[in-house]
N, CA, C and O of each residue as an XYZ file, in Angstrom:
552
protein
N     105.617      9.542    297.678
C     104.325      9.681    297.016
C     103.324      8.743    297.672
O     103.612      7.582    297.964
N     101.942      9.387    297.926
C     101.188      8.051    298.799
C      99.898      7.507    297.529
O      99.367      8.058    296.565
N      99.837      6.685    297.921
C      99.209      5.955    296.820
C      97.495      5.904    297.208
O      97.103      5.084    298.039
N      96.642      6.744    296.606
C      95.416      6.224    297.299
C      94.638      5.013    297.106
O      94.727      4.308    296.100
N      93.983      4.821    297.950
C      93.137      3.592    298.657
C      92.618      3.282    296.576
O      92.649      4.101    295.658
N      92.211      1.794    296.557
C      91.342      1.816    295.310
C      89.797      2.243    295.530
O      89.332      2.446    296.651
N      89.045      2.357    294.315
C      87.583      2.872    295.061
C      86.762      1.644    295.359
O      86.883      0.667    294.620
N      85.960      1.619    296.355
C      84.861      0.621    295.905
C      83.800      0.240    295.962
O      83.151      0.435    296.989
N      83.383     -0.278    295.133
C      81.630     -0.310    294.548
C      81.297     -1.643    295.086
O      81.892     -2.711    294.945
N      79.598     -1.188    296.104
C      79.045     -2.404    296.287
C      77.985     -2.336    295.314
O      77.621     -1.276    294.805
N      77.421     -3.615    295.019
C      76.108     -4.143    294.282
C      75.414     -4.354    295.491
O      75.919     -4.719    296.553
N      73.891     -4.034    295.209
C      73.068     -4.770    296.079
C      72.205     -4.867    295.734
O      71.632     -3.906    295.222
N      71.364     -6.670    295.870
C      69.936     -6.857    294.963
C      69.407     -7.959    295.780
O      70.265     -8.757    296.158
N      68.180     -8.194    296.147
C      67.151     -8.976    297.273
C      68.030    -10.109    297.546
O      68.313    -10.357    298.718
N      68.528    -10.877    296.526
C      69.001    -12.038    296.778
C      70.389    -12.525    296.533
O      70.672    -13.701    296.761
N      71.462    -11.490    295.980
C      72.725    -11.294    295.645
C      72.807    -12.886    295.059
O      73.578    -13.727    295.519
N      71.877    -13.117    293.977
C      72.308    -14.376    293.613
C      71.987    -14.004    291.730
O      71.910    -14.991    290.998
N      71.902    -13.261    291.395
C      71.814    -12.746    289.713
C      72.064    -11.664    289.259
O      72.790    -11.888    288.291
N      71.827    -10.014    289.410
C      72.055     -8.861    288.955
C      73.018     -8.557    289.447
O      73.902     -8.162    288.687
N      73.242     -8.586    290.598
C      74.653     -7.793    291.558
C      75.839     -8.824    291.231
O      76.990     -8.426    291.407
N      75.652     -9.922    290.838
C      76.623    -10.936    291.061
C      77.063    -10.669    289.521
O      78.219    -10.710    289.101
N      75.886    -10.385    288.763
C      76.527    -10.495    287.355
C      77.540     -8.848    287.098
O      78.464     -8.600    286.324
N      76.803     -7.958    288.183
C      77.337     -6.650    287.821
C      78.921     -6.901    288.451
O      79.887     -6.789    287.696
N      79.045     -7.149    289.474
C      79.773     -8.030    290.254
C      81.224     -8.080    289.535
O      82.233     -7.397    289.709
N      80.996     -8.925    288.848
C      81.829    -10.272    287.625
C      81.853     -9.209    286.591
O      83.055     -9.014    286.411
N      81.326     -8.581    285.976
C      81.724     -7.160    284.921
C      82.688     -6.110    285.408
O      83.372     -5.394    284.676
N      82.667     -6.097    286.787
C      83.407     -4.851    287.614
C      85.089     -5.662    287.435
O      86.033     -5.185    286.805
N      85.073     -7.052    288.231
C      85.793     -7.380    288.756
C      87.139     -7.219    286.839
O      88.177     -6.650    286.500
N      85.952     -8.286    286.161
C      86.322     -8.468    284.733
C      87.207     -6.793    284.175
O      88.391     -6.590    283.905
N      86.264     -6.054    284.180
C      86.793     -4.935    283.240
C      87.409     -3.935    283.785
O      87.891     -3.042    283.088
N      87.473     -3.936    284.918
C      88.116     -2.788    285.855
C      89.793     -3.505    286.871
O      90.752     -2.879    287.322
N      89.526     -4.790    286.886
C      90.308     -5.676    287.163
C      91.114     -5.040    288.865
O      90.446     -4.826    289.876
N      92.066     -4.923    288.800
C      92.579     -4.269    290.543
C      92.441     -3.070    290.655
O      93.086     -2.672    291.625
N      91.717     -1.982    289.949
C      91.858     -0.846    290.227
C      90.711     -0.465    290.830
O      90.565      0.709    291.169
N      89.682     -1.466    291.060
C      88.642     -1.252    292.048
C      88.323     -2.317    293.015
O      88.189     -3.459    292.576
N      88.180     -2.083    294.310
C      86.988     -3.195    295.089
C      86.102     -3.579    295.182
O      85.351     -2.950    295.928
N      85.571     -4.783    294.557
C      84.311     -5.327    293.847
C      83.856     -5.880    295.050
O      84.607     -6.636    295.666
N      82.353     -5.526    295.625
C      81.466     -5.844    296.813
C      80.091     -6.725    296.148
O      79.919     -6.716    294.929
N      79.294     -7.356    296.922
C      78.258     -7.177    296.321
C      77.249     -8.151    297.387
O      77.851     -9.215    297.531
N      76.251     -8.168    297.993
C      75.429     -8.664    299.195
C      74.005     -8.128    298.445
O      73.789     -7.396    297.480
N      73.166     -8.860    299.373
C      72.058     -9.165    299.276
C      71.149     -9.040    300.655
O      71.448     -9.856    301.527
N      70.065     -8.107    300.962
C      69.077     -8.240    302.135
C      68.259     -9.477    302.596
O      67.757     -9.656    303.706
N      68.227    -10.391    301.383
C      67.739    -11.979    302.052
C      68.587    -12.816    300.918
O      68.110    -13.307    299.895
N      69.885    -12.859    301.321
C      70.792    -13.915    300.266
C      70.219    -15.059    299.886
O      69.769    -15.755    300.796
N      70.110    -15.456    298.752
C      69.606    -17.149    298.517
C      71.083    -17.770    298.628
O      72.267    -17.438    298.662
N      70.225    -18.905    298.663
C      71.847    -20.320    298.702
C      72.591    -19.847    297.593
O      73.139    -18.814    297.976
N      72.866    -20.059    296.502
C      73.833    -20.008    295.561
C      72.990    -18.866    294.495
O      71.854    -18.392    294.470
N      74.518    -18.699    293.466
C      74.032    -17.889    292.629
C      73.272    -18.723    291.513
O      73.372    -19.919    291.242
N      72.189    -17.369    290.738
C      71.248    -18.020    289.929
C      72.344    -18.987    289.122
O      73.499    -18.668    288.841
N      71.594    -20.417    288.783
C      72.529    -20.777    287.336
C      72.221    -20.449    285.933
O      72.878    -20.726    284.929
N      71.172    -19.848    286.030
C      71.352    -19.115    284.552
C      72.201    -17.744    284.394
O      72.892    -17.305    283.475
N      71.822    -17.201    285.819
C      73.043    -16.044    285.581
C      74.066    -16.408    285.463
O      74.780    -15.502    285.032
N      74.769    -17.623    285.672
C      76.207    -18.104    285.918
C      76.334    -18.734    284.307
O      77.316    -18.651    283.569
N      75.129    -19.330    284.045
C      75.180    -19.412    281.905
C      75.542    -18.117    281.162
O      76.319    -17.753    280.279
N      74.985    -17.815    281.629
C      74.912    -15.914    280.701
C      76.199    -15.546    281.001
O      76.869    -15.342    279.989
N      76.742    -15.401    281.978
C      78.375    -15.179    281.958
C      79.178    -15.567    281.608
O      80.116    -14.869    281.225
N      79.184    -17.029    281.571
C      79.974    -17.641    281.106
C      80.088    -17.867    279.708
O      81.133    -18.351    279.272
N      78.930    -17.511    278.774
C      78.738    -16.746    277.755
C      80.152    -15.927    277.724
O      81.184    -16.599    277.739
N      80.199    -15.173    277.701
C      81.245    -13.930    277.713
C      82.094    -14.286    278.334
O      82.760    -13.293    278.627
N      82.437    -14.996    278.672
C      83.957    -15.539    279.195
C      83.980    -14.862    280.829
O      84.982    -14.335    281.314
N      83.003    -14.966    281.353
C      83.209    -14.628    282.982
C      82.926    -15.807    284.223
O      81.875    -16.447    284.231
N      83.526    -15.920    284.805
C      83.321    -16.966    285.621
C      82.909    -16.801    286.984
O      83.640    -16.695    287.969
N      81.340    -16.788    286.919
C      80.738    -16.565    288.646
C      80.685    -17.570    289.807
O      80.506    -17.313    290.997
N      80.855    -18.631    289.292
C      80.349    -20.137    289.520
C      81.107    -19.779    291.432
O      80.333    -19.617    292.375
N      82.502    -19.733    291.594
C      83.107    -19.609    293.174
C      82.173    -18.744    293.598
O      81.994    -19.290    294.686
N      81.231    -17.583    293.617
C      80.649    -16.419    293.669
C      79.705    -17.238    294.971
O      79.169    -18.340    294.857
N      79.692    -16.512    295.972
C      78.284    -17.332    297.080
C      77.379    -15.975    297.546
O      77.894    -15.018    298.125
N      76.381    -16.033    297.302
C      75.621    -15.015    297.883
C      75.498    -14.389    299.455
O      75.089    -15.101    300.372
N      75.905    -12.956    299.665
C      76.401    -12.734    301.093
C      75.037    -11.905    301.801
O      73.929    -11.973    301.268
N      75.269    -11.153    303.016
C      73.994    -10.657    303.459
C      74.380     -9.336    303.325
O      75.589     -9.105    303.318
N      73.700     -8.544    303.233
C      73.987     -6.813    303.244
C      74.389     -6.342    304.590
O      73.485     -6.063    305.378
N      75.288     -6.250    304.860
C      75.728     -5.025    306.274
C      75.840     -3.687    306.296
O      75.965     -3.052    305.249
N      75.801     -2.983    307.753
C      76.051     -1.596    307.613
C      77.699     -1.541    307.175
O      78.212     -0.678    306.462
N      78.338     -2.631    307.762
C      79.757     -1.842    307.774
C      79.878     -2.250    306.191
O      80.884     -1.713    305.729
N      79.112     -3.099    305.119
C      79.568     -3.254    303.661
C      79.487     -2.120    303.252
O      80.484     -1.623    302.728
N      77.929     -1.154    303.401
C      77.856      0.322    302.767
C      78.696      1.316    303.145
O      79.088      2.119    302.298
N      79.015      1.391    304.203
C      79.977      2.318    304.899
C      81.204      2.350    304.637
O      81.789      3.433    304.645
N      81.858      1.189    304.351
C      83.249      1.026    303.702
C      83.337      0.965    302.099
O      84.359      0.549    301.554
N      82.230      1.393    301.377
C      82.663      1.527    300.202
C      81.820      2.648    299.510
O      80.795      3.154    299.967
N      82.561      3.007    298.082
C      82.333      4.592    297.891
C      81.439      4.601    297.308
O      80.660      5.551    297.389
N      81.168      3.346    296.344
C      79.522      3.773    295.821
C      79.018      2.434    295.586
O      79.504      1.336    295.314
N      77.966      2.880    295.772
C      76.823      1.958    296.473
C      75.237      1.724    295.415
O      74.137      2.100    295.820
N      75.380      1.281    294.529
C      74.330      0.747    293.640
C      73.437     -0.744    294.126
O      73.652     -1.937    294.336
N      72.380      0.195    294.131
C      71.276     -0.825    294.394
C      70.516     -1.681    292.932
O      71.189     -1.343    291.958
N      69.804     -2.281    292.655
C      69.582     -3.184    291.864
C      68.196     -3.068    291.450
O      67.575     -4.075    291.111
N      67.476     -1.515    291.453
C      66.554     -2.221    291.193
C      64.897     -3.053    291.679
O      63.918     -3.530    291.105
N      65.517     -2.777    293.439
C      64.466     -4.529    293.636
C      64.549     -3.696    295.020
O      64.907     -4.552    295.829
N      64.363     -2.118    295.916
C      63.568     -1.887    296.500
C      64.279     -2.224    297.772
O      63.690     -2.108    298.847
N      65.344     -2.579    297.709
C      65.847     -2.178    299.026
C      66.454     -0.940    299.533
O      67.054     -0.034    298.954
N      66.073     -1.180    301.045
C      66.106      0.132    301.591
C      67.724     -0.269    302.350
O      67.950     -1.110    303.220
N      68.758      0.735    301.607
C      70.614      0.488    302.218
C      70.621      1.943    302.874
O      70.405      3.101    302.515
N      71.082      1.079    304.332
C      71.989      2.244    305.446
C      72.080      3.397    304.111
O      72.127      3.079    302.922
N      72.091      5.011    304.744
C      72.680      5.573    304.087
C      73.772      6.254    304.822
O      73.507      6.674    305.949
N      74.895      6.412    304.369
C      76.195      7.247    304.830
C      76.323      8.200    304.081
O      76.179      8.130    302.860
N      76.732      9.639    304.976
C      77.873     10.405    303.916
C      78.227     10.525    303.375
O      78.014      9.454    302.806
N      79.029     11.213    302.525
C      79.417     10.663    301.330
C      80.027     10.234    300.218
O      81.001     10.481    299.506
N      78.867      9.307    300.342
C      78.770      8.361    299.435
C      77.948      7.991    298.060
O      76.817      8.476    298.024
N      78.269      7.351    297.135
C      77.737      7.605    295.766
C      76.869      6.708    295.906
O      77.133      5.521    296.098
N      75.392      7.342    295.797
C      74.303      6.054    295.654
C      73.489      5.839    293.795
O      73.431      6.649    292.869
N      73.168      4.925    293.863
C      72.911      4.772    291.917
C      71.725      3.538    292.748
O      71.768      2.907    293.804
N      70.746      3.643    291.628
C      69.542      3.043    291.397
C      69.363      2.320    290.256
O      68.677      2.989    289.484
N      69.760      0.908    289.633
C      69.685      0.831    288.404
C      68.735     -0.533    288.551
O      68.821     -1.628    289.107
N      67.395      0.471    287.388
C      66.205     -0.852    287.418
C      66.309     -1.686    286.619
O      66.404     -1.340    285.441
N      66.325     -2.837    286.907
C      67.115     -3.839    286.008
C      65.695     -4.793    286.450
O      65.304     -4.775    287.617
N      65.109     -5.471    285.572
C      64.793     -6.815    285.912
C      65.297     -8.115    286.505
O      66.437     -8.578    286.472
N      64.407     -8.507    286.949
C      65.405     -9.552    288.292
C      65.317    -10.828    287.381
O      64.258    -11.080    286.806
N      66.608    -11.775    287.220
C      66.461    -12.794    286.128
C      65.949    -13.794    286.960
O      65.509    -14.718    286.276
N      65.813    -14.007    288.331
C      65.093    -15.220    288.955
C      63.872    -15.580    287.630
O      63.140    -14.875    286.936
N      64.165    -17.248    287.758
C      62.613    -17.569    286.836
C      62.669    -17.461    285.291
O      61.833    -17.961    284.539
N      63.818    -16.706    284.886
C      63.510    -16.109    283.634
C      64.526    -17.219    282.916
O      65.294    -17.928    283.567
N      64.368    -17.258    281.102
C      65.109    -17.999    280.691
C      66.596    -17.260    280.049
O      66.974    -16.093    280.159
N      67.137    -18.227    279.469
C      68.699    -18.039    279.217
C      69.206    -16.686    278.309
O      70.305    -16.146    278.183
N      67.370    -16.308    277.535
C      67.338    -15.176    276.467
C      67.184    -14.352    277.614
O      68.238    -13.951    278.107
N      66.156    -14.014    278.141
C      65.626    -13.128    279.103
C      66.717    -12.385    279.784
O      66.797    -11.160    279.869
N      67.617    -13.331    280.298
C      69.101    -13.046    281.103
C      70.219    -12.455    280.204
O      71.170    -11.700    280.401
N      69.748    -13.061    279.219
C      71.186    -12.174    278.421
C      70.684    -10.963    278.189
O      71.564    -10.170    277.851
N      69.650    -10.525    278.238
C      69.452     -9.275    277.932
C      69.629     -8.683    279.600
O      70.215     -7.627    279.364
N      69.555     -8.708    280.326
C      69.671     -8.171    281.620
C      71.020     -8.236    281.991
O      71.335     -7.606    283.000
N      72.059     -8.990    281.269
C      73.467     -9.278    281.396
C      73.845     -7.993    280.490
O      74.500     -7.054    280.943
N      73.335     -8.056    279.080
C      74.251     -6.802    278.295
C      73.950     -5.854    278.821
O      74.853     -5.017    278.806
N      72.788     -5.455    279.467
C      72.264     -3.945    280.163
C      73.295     -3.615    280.891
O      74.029     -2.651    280.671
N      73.445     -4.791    282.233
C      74.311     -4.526    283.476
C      76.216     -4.046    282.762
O      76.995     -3.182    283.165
N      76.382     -5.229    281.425
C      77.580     -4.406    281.076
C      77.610     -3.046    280.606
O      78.420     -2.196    280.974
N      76.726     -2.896    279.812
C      76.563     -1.162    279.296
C      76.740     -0.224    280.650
O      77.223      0.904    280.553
N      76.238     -0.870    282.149
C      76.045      0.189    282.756
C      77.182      0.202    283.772
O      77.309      1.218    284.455
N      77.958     -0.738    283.933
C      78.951     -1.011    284.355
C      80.194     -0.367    283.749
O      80.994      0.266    284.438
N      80.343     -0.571    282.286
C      80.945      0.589    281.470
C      81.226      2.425    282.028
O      82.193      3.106    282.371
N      79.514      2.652    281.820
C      79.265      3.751    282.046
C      79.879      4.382    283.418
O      80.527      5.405    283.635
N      79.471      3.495    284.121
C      79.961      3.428    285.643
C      81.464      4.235    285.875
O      81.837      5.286    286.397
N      82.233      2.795    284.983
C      83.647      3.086    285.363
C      83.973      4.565    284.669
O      84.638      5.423    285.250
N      83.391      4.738    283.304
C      83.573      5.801    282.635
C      83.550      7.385    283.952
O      84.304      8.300    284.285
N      82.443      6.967    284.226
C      82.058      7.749    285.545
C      83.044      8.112    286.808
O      82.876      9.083    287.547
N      84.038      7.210    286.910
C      84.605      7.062    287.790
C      86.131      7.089    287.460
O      86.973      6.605    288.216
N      86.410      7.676    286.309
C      87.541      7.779    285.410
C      88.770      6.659    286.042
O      89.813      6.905    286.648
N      88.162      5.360    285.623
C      88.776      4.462    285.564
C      88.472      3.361    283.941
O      87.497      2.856    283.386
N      90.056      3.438    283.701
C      90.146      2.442    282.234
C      89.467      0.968    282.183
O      89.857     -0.008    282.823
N      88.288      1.017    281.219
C      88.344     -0.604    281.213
C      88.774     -1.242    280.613
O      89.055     -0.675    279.557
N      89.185     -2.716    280.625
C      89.657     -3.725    280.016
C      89.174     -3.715    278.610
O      89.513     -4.609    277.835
């Protein structure tokens, strides 16, 4: 019997340091090994936001090891779906591949309320996601 590949989903958002990282940490969290959790940024900042890393840790997720990476062709190309963030970047497009648009407000700047609401969104849609992708969540 051959076992197929797991699927996997990149995030991508200007600075892979708050939305993608938090969507990120929901994937990794609720879907656990049955997917490959990606996630880069077109101008990475140094570290991830620390309020996004409050807001998670809220909910028992831990982003804090998390470092913000740069977006590549070969990241989009090697994975099956490909959600952007929101924030207007333009990702390689490949074949196919599953592309998703989810406008999310960017928590740069914003406070600890502001973020939790942009945190429960990203879980609702992360949910939906996996639902989408008929994989069980946690």
């Amino acid at each position: 019997m051959t076992v197929s590949p797991r699927p996997s989903v990149l995030f991508v958002c200007v600075h892979n340091a708050g939305r993608s990282q938090m969507a990120a940490g929901f994937l990794r969290e609720l879907a656990g090994d049955l997917v490959e959790v990606r996630s880069a940024g077109s101008m990475p900042a140094d570290q991830v936001n620390p309020v996004a890393v409050a807001a998670m840790g809220e909910v028992g997720i831990d982003i804090t090891t998390q470092q913000p990476k740069i977006l590549t062709s070969d990241a989009v190309s090697s994975s099956d779906v490909v959600i952007t963030m929101g924030c207007g970047d333009v990702c390689p497009v490949f074949p196919g591949k599953r592309y998703e648009d989810w406008t999310l407000d960017d928590p740069a700047g914003q406070d600890l309320e502001a973020v939790r609401r942009i945190r429960d969104d990203i879980r609702s849609r992360v949910i939906d996601l996996l639902e989408s992708m008929h994989i069980p969540s946690a």
